[in-house]
RONUMI-948742 format. One record per residue (C-alpha): x, y, z. Coordinates in steps of 0.25 Angstrom, whole numbers, always signed. Example, Ala and Ser with C-alpha at 12.3 -4.5 7.8 and 13.67 -1.06 7.14 Angstrom:
+-------+-------+-------+
|  east | north |    up |
+-------+-------+-------+
|   +49 |   -18 |   +31 |
|   +55 |    -4 |   +29 |
+-------+-------+-------+
//
This chain:
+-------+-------+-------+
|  east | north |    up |
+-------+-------+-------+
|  +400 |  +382 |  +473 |
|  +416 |  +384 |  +476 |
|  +423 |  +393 |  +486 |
|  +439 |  +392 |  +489 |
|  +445 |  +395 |  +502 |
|  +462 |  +396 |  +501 |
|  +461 |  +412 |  +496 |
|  +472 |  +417 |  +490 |
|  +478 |  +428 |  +496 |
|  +479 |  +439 |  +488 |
|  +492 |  +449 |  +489 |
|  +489 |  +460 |  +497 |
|  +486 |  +470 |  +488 |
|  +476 |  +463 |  +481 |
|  +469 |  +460 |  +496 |
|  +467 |  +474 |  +499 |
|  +454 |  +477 |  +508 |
|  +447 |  +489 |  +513 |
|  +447 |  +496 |  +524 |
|  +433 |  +490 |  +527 |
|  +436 |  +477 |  +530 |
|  +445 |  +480 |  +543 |
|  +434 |  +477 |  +553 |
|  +443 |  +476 |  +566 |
|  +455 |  +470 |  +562 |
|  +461 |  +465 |  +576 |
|  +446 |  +461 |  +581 |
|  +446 |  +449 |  +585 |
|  +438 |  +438 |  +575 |
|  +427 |  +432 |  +581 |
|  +427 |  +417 |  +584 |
|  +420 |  +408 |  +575 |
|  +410 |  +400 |  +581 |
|  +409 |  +385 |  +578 |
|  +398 |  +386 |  +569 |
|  +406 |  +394 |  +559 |
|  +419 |  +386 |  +558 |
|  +420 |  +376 |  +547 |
|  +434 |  +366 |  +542 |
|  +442 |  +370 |  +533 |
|  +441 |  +365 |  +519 |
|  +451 |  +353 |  +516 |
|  +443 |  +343 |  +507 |
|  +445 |  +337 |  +494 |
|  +433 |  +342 |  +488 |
|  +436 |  +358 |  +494 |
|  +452 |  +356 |  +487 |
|  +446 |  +352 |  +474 |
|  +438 |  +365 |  +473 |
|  +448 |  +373 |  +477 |
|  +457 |  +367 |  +465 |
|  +444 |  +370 |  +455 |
|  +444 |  +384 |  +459 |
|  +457 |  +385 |  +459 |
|  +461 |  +380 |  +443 |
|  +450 |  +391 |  +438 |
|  +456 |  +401 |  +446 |
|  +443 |  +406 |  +453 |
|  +441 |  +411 |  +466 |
|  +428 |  +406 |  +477 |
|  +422 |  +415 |  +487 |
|  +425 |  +405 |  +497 |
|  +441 |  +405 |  +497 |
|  +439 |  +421 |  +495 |
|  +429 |  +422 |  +504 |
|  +435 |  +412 |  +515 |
|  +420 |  +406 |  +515 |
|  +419 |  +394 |  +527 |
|  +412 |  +384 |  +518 |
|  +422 |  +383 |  +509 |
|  +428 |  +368 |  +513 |
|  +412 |  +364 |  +511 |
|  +410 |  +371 |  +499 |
|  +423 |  +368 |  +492 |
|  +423 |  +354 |  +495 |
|  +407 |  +353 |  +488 |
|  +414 |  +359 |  +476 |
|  +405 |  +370 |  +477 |
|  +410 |  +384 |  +475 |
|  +409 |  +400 |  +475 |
|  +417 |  +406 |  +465 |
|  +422 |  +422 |  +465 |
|  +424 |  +427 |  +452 |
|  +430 |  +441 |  +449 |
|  +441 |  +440 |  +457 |
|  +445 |  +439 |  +472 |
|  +446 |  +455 |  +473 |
|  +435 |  +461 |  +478 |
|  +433 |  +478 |  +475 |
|  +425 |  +478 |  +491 |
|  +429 |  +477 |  +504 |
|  +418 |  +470 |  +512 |
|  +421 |  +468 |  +525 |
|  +417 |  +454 |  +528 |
|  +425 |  +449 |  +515 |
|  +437 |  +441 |  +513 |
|  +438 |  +445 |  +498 |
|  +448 |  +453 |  +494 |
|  +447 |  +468 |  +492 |
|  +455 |  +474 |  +480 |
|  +456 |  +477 |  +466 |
|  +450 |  +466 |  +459 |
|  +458 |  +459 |  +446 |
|  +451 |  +460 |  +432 |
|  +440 |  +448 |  +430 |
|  +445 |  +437 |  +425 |
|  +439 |  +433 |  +410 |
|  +441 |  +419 |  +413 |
|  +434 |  +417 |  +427 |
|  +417 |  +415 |  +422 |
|  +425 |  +402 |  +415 |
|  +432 |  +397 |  +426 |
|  +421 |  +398 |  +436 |
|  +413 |  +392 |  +425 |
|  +426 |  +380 |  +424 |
|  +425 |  +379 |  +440 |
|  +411 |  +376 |  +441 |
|  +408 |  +368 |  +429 |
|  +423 |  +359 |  +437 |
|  +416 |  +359 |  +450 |
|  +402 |  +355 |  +445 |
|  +395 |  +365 |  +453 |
|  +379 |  +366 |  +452 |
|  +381 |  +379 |  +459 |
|  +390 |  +388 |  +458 |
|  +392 |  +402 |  +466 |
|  +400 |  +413 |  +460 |
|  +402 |  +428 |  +468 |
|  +413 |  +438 |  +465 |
|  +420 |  +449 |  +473 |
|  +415 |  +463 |  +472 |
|  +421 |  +468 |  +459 |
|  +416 |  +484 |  +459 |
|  +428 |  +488 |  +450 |
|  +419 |  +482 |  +438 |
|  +409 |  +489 |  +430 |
|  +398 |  +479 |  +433 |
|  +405 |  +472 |  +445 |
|  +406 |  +458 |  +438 |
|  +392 |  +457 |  +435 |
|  +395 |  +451 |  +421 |
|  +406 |  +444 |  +425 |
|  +397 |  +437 |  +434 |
|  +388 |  +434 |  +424 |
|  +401 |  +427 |  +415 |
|  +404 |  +418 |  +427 |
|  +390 |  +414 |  +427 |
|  +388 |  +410 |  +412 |
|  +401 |  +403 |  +412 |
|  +395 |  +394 |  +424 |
|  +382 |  +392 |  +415 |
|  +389 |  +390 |  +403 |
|  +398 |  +379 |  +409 |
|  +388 |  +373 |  +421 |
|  +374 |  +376 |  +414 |
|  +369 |  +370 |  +427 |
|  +376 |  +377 |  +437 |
|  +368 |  +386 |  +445 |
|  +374 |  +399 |  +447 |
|  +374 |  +408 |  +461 |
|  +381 |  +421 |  +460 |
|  +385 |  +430 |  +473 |
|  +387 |  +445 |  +469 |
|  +394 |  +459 |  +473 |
|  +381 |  +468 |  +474 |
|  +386 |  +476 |  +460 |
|  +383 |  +488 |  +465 |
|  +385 |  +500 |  +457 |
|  +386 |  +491 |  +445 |
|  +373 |  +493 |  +437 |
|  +370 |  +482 |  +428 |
|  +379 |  +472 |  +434 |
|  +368 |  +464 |  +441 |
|  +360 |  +462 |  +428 |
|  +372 |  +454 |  +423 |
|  +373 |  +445 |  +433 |
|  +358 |  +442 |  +435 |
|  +357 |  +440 |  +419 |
|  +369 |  +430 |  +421 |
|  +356 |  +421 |  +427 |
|  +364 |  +417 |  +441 |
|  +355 |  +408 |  +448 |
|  +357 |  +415 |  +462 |
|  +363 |  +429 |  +465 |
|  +369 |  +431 |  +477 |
|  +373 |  +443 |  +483 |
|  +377 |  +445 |  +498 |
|  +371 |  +456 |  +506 |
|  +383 |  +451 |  +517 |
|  +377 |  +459 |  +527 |
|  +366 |  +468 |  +534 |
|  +366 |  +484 |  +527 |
|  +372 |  +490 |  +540 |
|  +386 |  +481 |  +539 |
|  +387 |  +484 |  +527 |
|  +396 |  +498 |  +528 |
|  +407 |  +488 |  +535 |
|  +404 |  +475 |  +529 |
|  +399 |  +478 |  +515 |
|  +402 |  +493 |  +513 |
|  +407 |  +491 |  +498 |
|  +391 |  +485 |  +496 |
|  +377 |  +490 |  +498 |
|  +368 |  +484 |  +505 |
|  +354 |  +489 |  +499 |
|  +361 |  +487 |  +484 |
|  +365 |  +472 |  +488 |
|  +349 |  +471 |  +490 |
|  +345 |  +476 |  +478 |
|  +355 |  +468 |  +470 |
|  +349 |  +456 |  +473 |
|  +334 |  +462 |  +472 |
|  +340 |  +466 |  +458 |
|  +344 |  +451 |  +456 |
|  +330 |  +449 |  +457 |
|  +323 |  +457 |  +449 |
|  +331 |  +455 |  +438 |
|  +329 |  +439 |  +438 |
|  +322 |  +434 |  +448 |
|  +325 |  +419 |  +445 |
|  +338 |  +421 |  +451 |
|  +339 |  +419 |  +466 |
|  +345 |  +428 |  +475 |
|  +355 |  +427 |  +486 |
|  +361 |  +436 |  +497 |
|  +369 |  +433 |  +510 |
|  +374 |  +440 |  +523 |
|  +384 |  +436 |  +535 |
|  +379 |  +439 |  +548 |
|  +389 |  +440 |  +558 |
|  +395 |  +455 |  +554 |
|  +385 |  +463 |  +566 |
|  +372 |  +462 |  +559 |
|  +358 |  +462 |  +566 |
|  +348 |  +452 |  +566 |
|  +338 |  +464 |  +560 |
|  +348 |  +467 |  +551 |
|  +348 |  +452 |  +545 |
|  +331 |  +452 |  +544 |
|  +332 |  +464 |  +536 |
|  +343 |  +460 |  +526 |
|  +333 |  +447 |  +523 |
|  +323 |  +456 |  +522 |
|  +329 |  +463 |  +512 |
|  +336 |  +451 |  +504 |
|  +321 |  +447 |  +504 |
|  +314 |  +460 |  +498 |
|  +326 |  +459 |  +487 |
|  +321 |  +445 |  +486 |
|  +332 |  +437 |  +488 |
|  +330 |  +422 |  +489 |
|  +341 |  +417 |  +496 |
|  +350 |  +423 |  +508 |
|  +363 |  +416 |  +516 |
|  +369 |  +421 |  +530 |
|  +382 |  +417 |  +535 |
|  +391 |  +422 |  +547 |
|  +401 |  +433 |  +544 |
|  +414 |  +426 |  +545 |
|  +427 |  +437 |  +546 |
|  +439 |  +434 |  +535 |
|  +449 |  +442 |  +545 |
|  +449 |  +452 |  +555 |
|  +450 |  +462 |  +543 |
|  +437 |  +460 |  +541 |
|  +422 |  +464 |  +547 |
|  +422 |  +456 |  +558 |
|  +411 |  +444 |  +563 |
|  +403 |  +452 |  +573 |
|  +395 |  +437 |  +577 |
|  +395 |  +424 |  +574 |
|  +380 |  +421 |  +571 |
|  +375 |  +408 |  +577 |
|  +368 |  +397 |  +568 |
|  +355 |  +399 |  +573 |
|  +355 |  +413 |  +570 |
|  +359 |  +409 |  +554 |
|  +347 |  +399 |  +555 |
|  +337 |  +410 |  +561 |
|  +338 |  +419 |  +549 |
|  +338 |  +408 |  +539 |
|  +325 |  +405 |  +547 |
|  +323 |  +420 |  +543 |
|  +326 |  +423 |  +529 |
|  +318 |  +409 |  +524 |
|  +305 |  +418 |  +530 |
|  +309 |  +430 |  +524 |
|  +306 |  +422 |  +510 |
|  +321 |  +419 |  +506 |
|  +320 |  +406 |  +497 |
|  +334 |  +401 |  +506 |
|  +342 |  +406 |  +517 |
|  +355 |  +400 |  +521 |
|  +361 |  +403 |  +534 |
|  +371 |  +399 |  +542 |
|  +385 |  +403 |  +549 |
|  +393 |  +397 |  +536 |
|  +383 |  +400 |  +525 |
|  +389 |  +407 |  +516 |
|  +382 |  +412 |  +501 |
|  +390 |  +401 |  +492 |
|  +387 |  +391 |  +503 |
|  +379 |  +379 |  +497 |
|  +374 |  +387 |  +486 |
|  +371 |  +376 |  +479 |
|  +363 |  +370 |  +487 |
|  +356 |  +383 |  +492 |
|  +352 |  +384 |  +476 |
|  +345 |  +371 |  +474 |
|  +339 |  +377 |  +489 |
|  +335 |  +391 |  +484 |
|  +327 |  +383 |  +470 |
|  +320 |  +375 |  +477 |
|  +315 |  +385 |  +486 |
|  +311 |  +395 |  +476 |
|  +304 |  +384 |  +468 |
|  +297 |  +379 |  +481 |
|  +294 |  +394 |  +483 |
|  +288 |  +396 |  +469 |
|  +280 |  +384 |  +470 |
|  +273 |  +388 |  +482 |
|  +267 |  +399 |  +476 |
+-------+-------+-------+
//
């Protein structure tokens, strides 16, 4: 899966934000502990990626995102690619994407991204988006062209997708889960009461049935969702949110630590220690998630691949149990 990390900057116009994401602007940013710190991305392997992405003209998650893992990532040749643009239609307060008018779609990117993976070799691949509300079905079906292009040119490329919720877009979700990904994903991000100041474009109880939705419509597909903690969440809160990733019966779950792009944005509230990451994997595996991945770096395209191969084997081991 790939990421990039030298982002462009975009002129100012085009990088406008909301109002929403000025969460104390002259705070001060908290300190990173040890734990969270990683080097900076300088191999050979991390510059070859960045040149890939580059010549197809594609955008990663990672750069957009300024995703720690990056340098590791990069340097596997495994990537996370962003299609429909790098403008986002929200404001989310924890997100480093830009917020603006989005450009049209560009005809050409299902190919390259199809070009990119089939150049990298990739056995798994992650494709997300930014939010993209201005269109009629929110890039359901342009989704679902990225993903038959990847088949068409990597039959045996496994395919993980990590979606806006689509909400208010009737219909949209049926295109995407007849495109056959093998693992939806779709981020909750945080627990229902942040979400008037972290998420407040989104809905939580929407985001839930979504994946439910994913669900009942193929049930061979697995299901994914994540959260950071770090943004003034209660332990309670977290139980319940499993709980409720449960009873919409997804299999698969990651936690990471909130990590703030610039005193613009929702500030870190904590830097959670590792053993509390370890305690609720602990947690979700005896709720009945088939895996859980948490950690103060895990991020939801980190080692995808092999969390994959993980989440098979746990489902077969599960069937044959039965």
């Amino acid at each position: 899966m790939v990421t990039i990390l030298d982002r462009t900057i975009l002129p100012a116009e085009k990088r406008l934000r909301h109002p929403e994401k000025a969460h104390r602007p002259d705070s001060e940013i908290l300190k990173k502990p040890d734990w969270i710190r990683v080097k900076a991305p300088t191999s050979k392997g991390y510059s070859e990626t960045r040149e890939i992405v580059r010549s197809n003209k594609l955008v990663t998650v990672c750069e957009e995102a300024g995703c720690p893992n990056i340098g590791e990532c990069w340097d596997k040749k495994h990537a996370t690619f962003m299609i429909m643009g790098e403008i986002c239609t929200r404001a989310c307060a924890f997100c480093n994407v830009a917020t603006g008018i989005p450009t049209a779609l560009d005809p050409n990117e299902p190919e390259n991204v199809a070009k990119a993976v089939k150049q990298m070799g990739l056995t798994h691949v992650v494709i997300t988006s930014v939010d993209r509300d201005d269109l009629d079905d929110g890039g359901a079906q342009h989704f679902a062209d990225v993903i038959h292009a990847i088949r068409a040119t990597s039959p045996a490329t496994t395919i993980e997708i990590l979606t806006p919720d689509f909400l208010r877009k009737d219909g949209a979700l049926e295109i995407v889960v007849k495109a056959k990904p093998d693992v939806f994903n779709h981020n909750l991000e945080t627990v229902p009461s942040n979400y008037l100041k972290v998420r407040p474009g989104a809905r939580y109880f929407h985001s839930i049935r979504l994946l439910q939705r994913v669900k009942e419509l193929d049930p061979t597909i697995f299901t994914k969702s994540g959260i950071m903690l770090g943004l003034g969440e209660e332990r309670n809160e977290v139980l319940q949110l499993m709980d409720d990733l449960r009873s919409a019966e997804v299999d698969f779950m990651t936690i990471g630590q909130y990590l703030q792009p610039s005193r613009k944005h929702h500030p870190v509230i904590r830097f959670v220690p590792p053993d509390e990451f370890k305690s609720y994997e602990t947690i979700g595996r005896t709720k009945g998630f088939l895996l859980v991945a948490s950690s103060p770096l895990t991020r939801s395209s980190h080692h995808a691949g092999e969390d994959f191969a993980r989440l098979r084997a746990a489902r077969e081991a599960q069937i044959s149990g039965r």
